[in-house]
C-alpha positions in Angstrom: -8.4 -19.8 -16.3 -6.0 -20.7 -13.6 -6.1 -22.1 -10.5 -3.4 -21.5 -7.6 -3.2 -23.8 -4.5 -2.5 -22.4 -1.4 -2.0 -23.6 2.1 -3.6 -22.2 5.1 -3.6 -24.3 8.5 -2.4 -27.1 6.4 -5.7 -27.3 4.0 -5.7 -26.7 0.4 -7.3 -23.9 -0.9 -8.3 -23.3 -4.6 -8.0 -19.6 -5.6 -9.7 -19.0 -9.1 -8.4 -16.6 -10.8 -10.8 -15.2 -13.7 -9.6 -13.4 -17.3 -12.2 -11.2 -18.4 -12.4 -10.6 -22.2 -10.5 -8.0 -24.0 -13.1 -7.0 -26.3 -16.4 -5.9 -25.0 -18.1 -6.7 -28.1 -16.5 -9.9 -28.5 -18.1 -11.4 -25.0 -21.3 -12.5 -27.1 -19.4 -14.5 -29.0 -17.4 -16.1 -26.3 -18.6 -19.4 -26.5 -18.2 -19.1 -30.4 -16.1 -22.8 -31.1 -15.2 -21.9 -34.7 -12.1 -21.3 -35.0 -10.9 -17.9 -36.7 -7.3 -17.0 -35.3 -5.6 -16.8 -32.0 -5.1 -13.7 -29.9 -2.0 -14.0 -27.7 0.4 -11.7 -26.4 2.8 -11.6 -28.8 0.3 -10.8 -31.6 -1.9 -8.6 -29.2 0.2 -5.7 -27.4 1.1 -4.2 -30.3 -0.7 -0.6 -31.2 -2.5 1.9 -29.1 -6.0 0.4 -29.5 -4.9 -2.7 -28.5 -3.7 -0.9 -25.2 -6.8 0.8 -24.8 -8.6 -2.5 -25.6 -6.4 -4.3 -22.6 -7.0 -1.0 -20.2 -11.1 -1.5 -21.1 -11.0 -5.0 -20.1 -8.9 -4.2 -16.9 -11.8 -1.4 -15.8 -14.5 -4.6 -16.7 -12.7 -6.8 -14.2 -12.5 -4.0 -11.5 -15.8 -3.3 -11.9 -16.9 -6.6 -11.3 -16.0 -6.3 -7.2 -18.1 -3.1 -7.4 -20.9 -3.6 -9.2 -22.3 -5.8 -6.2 -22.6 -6.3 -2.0 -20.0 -7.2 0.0 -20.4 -9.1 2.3 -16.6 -9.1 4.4 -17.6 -5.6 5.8 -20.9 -6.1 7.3 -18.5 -6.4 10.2 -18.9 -2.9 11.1 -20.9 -0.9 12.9 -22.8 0.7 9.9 -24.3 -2.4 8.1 -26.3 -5.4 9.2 -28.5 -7.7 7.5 -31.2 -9.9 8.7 -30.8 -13.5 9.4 -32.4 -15.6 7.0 -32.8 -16.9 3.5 -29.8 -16.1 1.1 -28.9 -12.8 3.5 -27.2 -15.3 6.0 -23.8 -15.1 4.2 -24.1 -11.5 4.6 -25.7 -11.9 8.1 -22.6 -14.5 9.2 -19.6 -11.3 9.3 -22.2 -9.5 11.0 -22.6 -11.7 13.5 -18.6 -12.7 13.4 -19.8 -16.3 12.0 -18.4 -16.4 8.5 -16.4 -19.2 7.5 -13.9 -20.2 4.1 -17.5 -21.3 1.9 -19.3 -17.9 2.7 -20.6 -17.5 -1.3 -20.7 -13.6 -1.0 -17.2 -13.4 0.1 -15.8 -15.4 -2.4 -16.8 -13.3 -5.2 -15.0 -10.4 -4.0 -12.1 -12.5 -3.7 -12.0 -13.6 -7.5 -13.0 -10.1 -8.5 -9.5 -8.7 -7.5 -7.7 -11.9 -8.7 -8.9 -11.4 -11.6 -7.9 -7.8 -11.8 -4.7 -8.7 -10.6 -4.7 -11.6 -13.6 -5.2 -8.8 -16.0 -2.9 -6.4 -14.6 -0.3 -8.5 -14.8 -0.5 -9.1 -18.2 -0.8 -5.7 -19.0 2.5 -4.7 -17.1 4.3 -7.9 -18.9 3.2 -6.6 -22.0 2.8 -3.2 -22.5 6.3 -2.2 -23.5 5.2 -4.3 -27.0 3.0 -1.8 -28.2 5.4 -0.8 -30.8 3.1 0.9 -33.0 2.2 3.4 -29.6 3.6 6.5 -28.3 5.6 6.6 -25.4 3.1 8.4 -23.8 0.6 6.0 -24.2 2.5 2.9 -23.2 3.6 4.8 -20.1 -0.3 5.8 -19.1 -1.5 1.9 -19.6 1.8 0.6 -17.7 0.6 3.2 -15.2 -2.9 2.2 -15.1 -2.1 -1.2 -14.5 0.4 -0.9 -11.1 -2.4 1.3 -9.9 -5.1 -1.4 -10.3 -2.9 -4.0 -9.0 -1.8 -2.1 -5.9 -5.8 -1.4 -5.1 -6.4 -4.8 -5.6 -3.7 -5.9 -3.2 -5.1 -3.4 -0.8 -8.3 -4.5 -0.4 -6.8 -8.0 -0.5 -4.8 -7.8 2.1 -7.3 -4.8 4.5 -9.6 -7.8 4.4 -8.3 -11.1 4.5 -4.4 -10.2 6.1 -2.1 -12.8 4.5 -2.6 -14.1 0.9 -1.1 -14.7 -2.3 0.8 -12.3 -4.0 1.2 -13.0 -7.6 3.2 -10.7 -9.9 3.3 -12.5 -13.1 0.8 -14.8 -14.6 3.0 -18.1 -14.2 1.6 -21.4 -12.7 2.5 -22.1 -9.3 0.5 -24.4 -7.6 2.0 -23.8 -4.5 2.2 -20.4 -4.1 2.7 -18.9 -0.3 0.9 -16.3 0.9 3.0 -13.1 1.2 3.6 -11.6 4.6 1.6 -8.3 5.4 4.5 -5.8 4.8 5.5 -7.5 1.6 2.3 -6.6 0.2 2.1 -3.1 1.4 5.9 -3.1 0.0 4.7 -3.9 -3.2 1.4 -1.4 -3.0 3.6 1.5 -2.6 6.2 0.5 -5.1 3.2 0.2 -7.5 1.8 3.4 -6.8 4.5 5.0 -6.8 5.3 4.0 -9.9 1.5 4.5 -11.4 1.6 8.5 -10.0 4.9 9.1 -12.4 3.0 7.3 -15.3 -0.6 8.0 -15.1 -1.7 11.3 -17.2 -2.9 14.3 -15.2 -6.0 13.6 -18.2 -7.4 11.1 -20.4 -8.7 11.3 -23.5 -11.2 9.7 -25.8 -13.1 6.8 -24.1 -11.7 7.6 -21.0 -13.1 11.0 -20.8 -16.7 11.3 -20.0 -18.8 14.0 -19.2 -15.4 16.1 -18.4 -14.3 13.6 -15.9 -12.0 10.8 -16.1 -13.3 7.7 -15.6 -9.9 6.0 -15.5 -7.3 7.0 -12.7 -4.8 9.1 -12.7 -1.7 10.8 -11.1 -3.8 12.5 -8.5 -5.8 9.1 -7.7 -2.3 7.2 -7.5 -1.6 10.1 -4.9 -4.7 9.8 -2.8 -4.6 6.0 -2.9 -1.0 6.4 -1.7 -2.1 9.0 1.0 -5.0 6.5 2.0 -2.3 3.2 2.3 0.2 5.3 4.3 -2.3 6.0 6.7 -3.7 2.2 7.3 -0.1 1.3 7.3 0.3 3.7 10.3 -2.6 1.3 12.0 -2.8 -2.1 12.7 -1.2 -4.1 12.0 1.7 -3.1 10.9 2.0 0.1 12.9 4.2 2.1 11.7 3.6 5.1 12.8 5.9 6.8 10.9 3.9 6.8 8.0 1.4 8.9 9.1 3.9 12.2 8.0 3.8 10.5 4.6 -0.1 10.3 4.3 -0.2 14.1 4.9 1.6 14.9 2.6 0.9 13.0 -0.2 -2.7 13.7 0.9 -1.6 17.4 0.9 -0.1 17.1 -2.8 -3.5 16.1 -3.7 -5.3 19.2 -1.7 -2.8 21.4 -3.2 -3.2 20.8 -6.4 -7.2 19.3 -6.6 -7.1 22.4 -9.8 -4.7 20.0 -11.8 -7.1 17.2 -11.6 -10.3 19.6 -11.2 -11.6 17.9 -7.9 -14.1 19.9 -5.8 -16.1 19.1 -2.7 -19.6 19.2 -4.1 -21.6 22.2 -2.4 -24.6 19.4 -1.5 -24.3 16.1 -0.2 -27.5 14.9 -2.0 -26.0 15.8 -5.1 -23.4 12.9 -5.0 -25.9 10.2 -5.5 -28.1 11.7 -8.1 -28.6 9.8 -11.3 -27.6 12.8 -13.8 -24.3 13.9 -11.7 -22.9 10.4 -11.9 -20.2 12.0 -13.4 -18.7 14.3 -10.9 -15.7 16.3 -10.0 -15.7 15.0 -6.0 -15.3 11.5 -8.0 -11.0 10.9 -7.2 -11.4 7.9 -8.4 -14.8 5.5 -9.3 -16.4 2.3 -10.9 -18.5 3.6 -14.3 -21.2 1.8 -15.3 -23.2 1.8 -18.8 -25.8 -1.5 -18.6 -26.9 -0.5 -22.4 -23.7 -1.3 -23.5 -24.8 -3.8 -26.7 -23.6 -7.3 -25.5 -23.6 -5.9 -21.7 -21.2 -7.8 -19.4 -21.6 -8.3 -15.8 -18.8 -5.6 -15.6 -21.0 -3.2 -17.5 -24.2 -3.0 -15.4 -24.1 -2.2 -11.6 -26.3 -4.0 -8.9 -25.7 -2.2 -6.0 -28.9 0.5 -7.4 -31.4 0.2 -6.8 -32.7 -2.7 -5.3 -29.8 -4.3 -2.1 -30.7 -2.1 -0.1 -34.2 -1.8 -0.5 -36.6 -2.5 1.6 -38.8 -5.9 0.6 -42.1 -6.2 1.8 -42.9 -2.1 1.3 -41.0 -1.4 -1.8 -40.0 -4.7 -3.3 -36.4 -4.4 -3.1 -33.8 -7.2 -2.1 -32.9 -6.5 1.4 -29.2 -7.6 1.2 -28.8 -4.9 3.9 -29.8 -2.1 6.0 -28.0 0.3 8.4 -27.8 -0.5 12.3 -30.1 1.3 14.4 -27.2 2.7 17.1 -24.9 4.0 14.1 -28.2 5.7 12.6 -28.8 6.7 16.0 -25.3 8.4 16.7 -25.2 9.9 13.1 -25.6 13.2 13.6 -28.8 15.2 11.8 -28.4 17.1 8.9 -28.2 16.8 4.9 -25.8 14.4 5.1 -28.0 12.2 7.1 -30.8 12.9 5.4 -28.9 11.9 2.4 -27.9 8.5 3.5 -30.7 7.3 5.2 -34.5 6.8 3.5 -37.2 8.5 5.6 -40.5 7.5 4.5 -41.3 4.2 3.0 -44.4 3.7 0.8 -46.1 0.2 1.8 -46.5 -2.0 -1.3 -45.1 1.0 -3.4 -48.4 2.9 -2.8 -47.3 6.7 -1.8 -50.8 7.2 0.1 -49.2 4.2 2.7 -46.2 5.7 4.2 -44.5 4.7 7.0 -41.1 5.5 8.8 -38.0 2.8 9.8 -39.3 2.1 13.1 -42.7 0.6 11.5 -41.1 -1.2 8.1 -40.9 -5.0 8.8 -37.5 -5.2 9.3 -37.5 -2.3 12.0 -34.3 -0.7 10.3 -33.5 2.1 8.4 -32.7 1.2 4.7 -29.9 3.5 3.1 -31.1 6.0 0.2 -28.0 7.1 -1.3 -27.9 3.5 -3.8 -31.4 4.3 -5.0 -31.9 6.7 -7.7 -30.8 5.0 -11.0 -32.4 5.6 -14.8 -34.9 4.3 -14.2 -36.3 4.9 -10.5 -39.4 6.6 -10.0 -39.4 8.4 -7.2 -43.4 8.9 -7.3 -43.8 5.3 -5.9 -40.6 4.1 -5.2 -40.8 1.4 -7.3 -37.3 -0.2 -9.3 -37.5 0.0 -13.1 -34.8 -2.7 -13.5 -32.8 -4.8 -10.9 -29.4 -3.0 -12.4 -28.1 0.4 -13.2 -25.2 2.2 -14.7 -25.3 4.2 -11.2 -21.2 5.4 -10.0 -19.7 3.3 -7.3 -17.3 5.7 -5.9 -14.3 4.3 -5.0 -12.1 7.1 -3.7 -13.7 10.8 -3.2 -12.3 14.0 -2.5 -14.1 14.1 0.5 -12.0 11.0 1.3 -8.8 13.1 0.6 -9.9 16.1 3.3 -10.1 13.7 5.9 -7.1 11.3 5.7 -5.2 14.7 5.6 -6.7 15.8 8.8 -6.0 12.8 11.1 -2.7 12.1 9.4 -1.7 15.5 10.4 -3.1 15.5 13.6 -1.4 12.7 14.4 2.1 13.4 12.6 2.1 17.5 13.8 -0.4 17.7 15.8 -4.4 19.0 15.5 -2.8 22.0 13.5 -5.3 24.7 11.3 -4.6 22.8 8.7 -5.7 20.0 10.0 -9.3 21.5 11.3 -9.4 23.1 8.0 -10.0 20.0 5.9 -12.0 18.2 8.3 -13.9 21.6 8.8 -15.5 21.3 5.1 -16.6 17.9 5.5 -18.5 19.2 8.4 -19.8 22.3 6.6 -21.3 20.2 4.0 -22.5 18.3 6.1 -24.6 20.8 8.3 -22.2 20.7 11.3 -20.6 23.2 14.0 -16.7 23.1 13.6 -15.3 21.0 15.6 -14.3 22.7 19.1 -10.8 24.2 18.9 -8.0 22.4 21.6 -8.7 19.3 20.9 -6.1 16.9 22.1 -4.0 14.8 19.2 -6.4 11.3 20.7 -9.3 13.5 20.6 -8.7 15.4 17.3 -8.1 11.5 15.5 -11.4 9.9 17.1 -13.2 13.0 16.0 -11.5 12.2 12.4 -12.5 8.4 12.5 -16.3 9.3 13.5 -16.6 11.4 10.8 -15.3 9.0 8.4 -18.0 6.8 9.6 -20.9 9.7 9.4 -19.5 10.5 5.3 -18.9 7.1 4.1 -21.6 4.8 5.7 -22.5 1.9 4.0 -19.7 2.8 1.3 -17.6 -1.0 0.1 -16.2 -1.5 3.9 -14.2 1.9 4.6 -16.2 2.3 7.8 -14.7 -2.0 8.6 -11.2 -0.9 7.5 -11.2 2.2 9.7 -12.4 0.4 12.9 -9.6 -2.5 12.0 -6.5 0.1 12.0 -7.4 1.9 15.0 -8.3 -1.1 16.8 -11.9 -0.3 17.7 -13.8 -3.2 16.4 -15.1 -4.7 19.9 -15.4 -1.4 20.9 -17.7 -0.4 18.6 -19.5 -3.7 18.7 -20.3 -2.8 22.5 -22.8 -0.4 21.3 -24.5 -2.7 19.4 -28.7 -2.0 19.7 -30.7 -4.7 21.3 -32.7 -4.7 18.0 -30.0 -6.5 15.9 -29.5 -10.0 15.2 -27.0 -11.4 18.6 -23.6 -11.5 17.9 -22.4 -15.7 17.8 -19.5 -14.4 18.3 -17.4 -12.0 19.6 -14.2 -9.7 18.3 -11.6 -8.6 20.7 -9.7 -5.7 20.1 -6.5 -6.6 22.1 -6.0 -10.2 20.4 -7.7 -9.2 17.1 -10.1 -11.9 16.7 -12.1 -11.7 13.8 -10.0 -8.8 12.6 -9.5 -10.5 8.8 -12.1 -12.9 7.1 -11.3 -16.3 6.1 -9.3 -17.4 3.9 -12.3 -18.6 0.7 -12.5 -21.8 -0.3 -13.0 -21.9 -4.3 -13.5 -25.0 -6.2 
């Protein structure tokens, strides 16, 4: 464990940064004080298992940011909780109130730390393996810039400013690192992960014909996906929105190579037995009957957060807002993402719609259907799942390529092509031809909002780049909790979450 002091407004922060174990099977014996040997670098990174071993413990520490609610992103239009008990962390970004001891926040912080933790060690290291290929040193050197440049991207999406560690050396006074140095390093590690990532794993990393760790055409998406929020605020660069389309269109072009497809049906995404599928681009696997299960193993988000309580005994960490649900256009999709009837004390003969739960909200669907749901009386048959947490889908990949292009080119076919089958799936007309480059992008960034709703804050980080988020707090219903306060879109209040305070 290590602990980095940082400086913000002339108050120390702690930032905790959290080494998972290397061996799965070894977590049970953790706490184990007999001694039997040391594990270090030197005597560690040395054959192709031990890679694999190092690459496992990497996807544990990833896993550990999306196994769980977040609570940073509740800022947006598309989430809100209710105000009391231990939902108030989660209710304080919705209501623009959070401050550096918000408990929720702070895990998502030391999730990515960690990851970072791990990736650097990795990258320092896996060169050693002398007793690997060169194909297999290249694919875990590549696997670790791409998990370090995610990391950093969430990082720095959410909190702006932080500290930018690239080695695993003590520094107690570590700066944070200016906004374009971190996207500087981002793209330099993605860049470097798409050369060195395999079109295809194998073994472990292989499951049910999909690969469950990233590669080249993730790196390229990701890459598509930071070129475009680098093109927004605040760094504006609006030359980069030429680079998202293409690298966006290298992934289009070539979806065969990695064998991504836009499922047919919407629903299908969040069933249990297609939790291995080919829209997946890139996504946190979970198997909770792992012997010695880790926290990294099981996932909470299904299916009890967002759950309704006092019908179906659930946790309530969230539920949608009533003037998104009310925009979101009808269809599969919607269907889909929202839950429509709601058995009362589980009991199927009792059912009752949003407007009439106790809350007064609709409650999202899609995070439900685990193992062990039944679906008979809603009812949870464990409080975690090995449900998918998709990170990146192809879906994703469509539309970054359509407003990129849009607003590099112009609203070409091309463009109204991809965004087209997002909008076919999802019951929709086209969207009218003519549009103009402002309209064509808006129509983009709705969308976005109508596919991934409720989906780890890329609704937040959309309304962030294009500078929307007191716009689309204006629409706030009168049925939500009161904002305390309130974000402004031309001074970019409230844009990034405060900096955690972590003992």
């Amino acid at each position: 464990m290590k602990k980095v002091i940082n400086y913000i407004n002339g108050r120390p922060i702690r930032i905790t940064l959290v080494m998972c174990c290397l061996a799965l099977a070894s977590c049970s014996k953790f706490l184990d004080e007999t001694p039997k040997g040391s594990i270090t670098p030197q005597s560690f990174y040395k054959t192709a298992n031990d890679l694999q071993l190092a690459e496992t413990a990497l996807a544990l520490q990833f896993n550990l940011a999306f196994n769980q609610v977040t609570a940073p992103y509740y800022a947006g239009d598309d989430i809100a909780a209710k105000r009391n008990g231990n939902k108030i962390d989660f209710s304080d970004f919705d209501v623009f109130n959070a401050n550096s001891s918000n408990s929720r926040m702070t895990t998502w912080w030391n999730a990515f730390y960690g990851t970072i933790k791990s990736a650097n060690s990795l990258l320092a290291n896996y060169n050693n393996a002398t007793e690997a290929t060169a194909d297999q040193k290249n694919n875990a050197g590549g696997y670790a810039y791409f998990m370090r440049a995610i990391s950093y991207f969430y990082l720095t999406r959410t909190w702006g400013e932080v500290p930018m560690p690239v080695d695993n050396s003590i520094n107690d006074n570590r700066p944070n690192a200016k906004v374009a140095d971190l996207y500087n390093l981002i793209v330099g590690d993605l860049q470097k992960a798409e050369t060195m990532l395999p079109d295809h794993w194998t073994g472990p990393a292989k499951q049910n014909g999909v690969d469950v760790l990233p590669t080249k055409g993730s790196a390229k998406a990701l890459l598509a996906n930071v070129y475009l929020t680098m093109a927004g605020w605040p760094l504006k660069q609006a030359d980069k929105y030429s680079l998202a389309a293409a690298k966006a269109k290298e992934v289009i072009d070539n979806k065969a190579t990695w064998g991504y497809t836009l499922l047919t049906n919407f629903p299908d995404l969040w069933k249990f037995s297609n939790r291995f599928n080919t829209e997946a681009v890139y996504a946190c696997y979970f198997n909770k009957t792992t012997p010695n299960a880790t926290w990294g193993n099981g996932n909470m988000m299904a299916p009890n957060p967002y759950a309704p309580d006092y019908e179906e005994g659930g946790w309530e960490d969230g539920f949608g807002e009533i003037s998104f649900f009310n925009r979101f256009p009808a269809g599969p999709r919607k269907d889909a993402t929202y839950q429509k009837d709601y058995f009362v004390k589980n009991d199927p003969a009792n059912v009752v719609d949003w407007q009439h739960t106790l809350q007064k909200h609709p409650y999202f669907l899609k995070y439900r259907e685990d193992d062990q749901f039944n679906w008979s009386n809603h009812k949870a048959g464990d409080w975690w799942s090995s449900a998918t947490s998709f990170v990146i889908r192809y879906s994703e990949v469509l539309l970054t390529y359509a407003e990129a292009q849009a607003m590099s080119a112009g609203p070409d076919a091309n463009a109204y092509l991809a965004i087209n089958q997002v909008r076919q799936r999802a019951g929709l007309t086209p969207l009218p031809e003519g549009l103009s480059q402002t309209d064509f992008r808006n129509a983009v960034v709705a969308e976005r909002g109508w596919e991934f709703a409720g989906e780890f804050g890329i609704r937040w980080f959309d309304l962030v780049r294009t500078e929307t988020v007191q716009q689309a707090n204006s629409l706030r219903d009168a049925g939500e909790v009161a904002l305390i306060n309130h974000p402004s879109d031309a001074g970019h209040t409230y844009y990034w979450a405060p900096i955690p305070f972590v003992k």
